[in-house]
Structure formats: structure tokens, C-alpha cells
C-alpha positions in Angstrom: 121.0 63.9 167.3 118.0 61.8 167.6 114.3 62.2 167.6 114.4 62.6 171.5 117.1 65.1 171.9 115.5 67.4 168.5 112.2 67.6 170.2 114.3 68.7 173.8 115.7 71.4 171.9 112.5 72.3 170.0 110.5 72.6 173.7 113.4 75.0 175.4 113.7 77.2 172.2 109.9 77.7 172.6 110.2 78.5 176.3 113.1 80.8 176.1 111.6 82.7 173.1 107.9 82.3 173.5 105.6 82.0 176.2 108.1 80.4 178.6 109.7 84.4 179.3 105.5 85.2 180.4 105.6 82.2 182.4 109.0 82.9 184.1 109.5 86.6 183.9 108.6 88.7 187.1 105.6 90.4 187.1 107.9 93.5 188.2 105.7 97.0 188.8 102.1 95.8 186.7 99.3 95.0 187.8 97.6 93.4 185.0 93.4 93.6 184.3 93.0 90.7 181.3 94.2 92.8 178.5 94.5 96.1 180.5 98.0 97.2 182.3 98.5 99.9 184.9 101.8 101.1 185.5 101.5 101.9 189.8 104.5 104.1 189.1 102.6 106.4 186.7 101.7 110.0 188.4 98.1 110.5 188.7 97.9 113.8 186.6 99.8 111.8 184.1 96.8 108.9 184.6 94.3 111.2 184.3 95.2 113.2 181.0 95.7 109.9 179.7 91.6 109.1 180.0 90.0 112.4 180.1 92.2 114.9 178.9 90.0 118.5 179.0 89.5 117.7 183.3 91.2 119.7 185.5 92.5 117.4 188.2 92.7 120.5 190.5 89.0 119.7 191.2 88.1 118.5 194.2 84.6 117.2 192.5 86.4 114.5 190.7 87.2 111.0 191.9 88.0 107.7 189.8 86.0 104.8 190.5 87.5 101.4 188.8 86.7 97.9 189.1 86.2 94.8 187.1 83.3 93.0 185.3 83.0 89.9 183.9 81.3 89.6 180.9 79.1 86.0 181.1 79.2 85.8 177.6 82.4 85.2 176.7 83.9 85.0 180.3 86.5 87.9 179.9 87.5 90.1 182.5 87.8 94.0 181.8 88.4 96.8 184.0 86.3 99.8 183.7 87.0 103.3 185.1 84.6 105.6 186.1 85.3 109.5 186.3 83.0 110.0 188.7 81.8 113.9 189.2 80.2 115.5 192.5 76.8 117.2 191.6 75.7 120.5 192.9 73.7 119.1 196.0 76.9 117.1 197.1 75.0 113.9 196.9 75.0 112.1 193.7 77.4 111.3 191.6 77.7 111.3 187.8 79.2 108.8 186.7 81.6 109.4 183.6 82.6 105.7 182.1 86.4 105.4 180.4 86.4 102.0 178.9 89.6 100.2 178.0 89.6 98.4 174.4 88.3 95.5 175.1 84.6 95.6 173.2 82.1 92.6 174.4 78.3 92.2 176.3 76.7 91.0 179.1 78.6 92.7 181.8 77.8 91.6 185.0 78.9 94.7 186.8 76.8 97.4 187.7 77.5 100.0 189.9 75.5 102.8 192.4 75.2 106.4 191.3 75.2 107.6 195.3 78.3 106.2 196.2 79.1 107.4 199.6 82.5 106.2 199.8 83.7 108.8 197.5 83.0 111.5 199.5 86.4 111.3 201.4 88.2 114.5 201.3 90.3 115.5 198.8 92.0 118.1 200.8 95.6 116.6 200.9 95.0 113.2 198.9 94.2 112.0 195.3 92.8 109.2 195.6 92.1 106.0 193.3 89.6 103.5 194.6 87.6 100.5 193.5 85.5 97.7 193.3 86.4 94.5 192.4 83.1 92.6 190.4 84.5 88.8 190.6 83.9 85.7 188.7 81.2 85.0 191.5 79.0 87.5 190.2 79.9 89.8 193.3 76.8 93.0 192.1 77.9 96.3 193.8 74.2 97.7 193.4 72.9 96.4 195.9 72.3 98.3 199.5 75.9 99.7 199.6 75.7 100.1 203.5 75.5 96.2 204.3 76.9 94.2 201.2 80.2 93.3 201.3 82.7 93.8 198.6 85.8 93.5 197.3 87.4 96.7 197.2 91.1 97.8 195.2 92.2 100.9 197.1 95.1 102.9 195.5 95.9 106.1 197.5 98.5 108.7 196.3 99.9 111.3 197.7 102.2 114.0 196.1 102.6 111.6 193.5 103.4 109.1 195.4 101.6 105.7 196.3 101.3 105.6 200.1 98.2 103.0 200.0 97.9 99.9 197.7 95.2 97.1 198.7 94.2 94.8 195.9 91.6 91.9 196.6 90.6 92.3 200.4 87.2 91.7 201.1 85.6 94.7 203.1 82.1 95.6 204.7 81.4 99.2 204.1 82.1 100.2 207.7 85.5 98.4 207.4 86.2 100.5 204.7 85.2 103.5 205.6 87.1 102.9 209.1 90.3 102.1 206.9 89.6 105.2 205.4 89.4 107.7 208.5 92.6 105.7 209.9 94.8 106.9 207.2 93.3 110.4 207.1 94.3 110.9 211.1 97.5 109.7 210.1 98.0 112.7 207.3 97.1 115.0 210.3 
């Protein structure tokens, strides 16, 4: 066997047993953050005990707020939940923050603590939704009724995902229109 045909075999050995089965293998039912992976078939009680195990998801107070922020320092990427709990005047929100394991600085994410959008009834929905802080420094603190944003909208029901948007750019009247559509459809 000569040089050529040793180095052939050398290159398809280390795609079949190395990074060639990431390169070719479907991405099947992930979505994946950087280091973080979310299964979309995990139940969202089962999603929630695994972050913040003492709250009672039978609360309609609760919502989860996650997006991503990109650290300029180092340029990763890291998605970061919020638990995000209604106050006593039904106007702010505390905002409980679930990191994943990544550990760095300089996050160029921020996020508002009055954040209408997740007043939308919890009546017959859990609902998972997010924003999206991009490589082009996209800041969600601004005046949330006129920026745009990217949004990640994951809406279960009975367990069940009945909603997944990842990536779409939305004004905060689009959204909130997308919003009220699916709720008349649940009537």
C-alpha cells in the first residue's frame, strides 16, 4: 500500500470515528445553544424540576424567559434562562437567572425587568419564550415597545409542543399579534 492510499485510509478512519459522524449525523430532535442542548421532546414539568426544583409549576406567576448572549470577550455563545416571577402589583417581574455551565464575562445581553410580553395567560398554556441576543449585539433593554428582536417562541400544551419558532425577527406588536392568534385558536 503506498503513501497515497495509507493517508486515504487514515482521513476516512478519522471521519467515520471522529468528527466526520458530527459533521454527517442528523441533528435529529436538538436544538443545540454552543455547549447547551435542549431536548424539544422533554415535558415541561420535567424541564422545570430540572432548573428550579422547590417551584411549583402549578403557578400561574411563573414564566421562563431564555435567550442567548454573546460574551465579547471570548466570543462564545450561552443560553441563559430566566425564571421569571409575577410580583404582587402584576407589573414587574423578578427575574430569577438559571445559568447553564458555561462560566465567562462580558455578556452582551441584558434584559428588561417589565417585560410585558409575559403577561399572556397561563390559563390553558405553559409557555416557553425567548429572546435571541445575536452576534450583532442585538440589546433587548432598550424601549421594548418599538425595538425589534429576535424572538424563540416554544409553546406547550398538555405536554405537548404545539408552537416552535426559532430565529424570526419580530416587532413587539408582531408578536404580541402572533400571540393572541394562537390564543383564539385554543378557544
Amino acid at each position: 500500500m503506498n503513501r497515497f492510499n495509507l493517508n486515504l485510509v487514515f482521513v476516512l478512519l478519522f471521519l467515520l470515528t471522529g468528527c466526520g459522524l458530527i459533521i454527517i449525523s442528523p441533528r435529529g430532535k436538538y436544538e443545540q445553544y454552543a455547549d447547551y442542548k435542549v431536548d424539544l421532546n422533554t415535558k415541561p414539568s420535567e424541564l422545570i424540576k430540572m432548573y428550579l426544583p422547590e417551584v411549583d409549576i402549578g403557578n400561574k406567576n411563573f414564566c421562563i424567559i431564555s435567550y442567548d448572549a454573546y460574551c465579547q470577550s471570548c466570543g462564545r455563545v450561552r443560553l441563559i434562562n430566566n425564571l421569571w416571577e409575577k410580583s404582587r402589583d402584576n407589573y414587574n417581574w423578578m427575574a430569577i437567572t438559571i445559568y447553564d455551565s458555561l462560566e465567562c464575562s462580558s455578556w452582551d445581553a441584558r434584559i428588561k425587568k417589565d417585560l410585558d410580553s409575559c403577561t399572556y395567560k397561563f390559563d390553558n398554556f405553559f409557555e416557553v419564550h425567548g429572546l435571541r441576543a445575536s452576534l450583532v449585539n442585538l440589546y433587548v433593554e432598550n424601549n421594548f415597545n418599538d425595538v425589534d428582536y429576535v424572538t424563540v417562541a416554544l409553546i406547550i400544551k398538555n405536554d405537548s409542543i404545539v408552537y416552535f419558532s426559532n430565529g424570526g425577527v419580530y416587532s413587539y406588536e408582531v408578536y404580541k399579534e402572533m400571540l393572541s392568534i394562537l390564543e383564539d385558536a385554543d378557544d
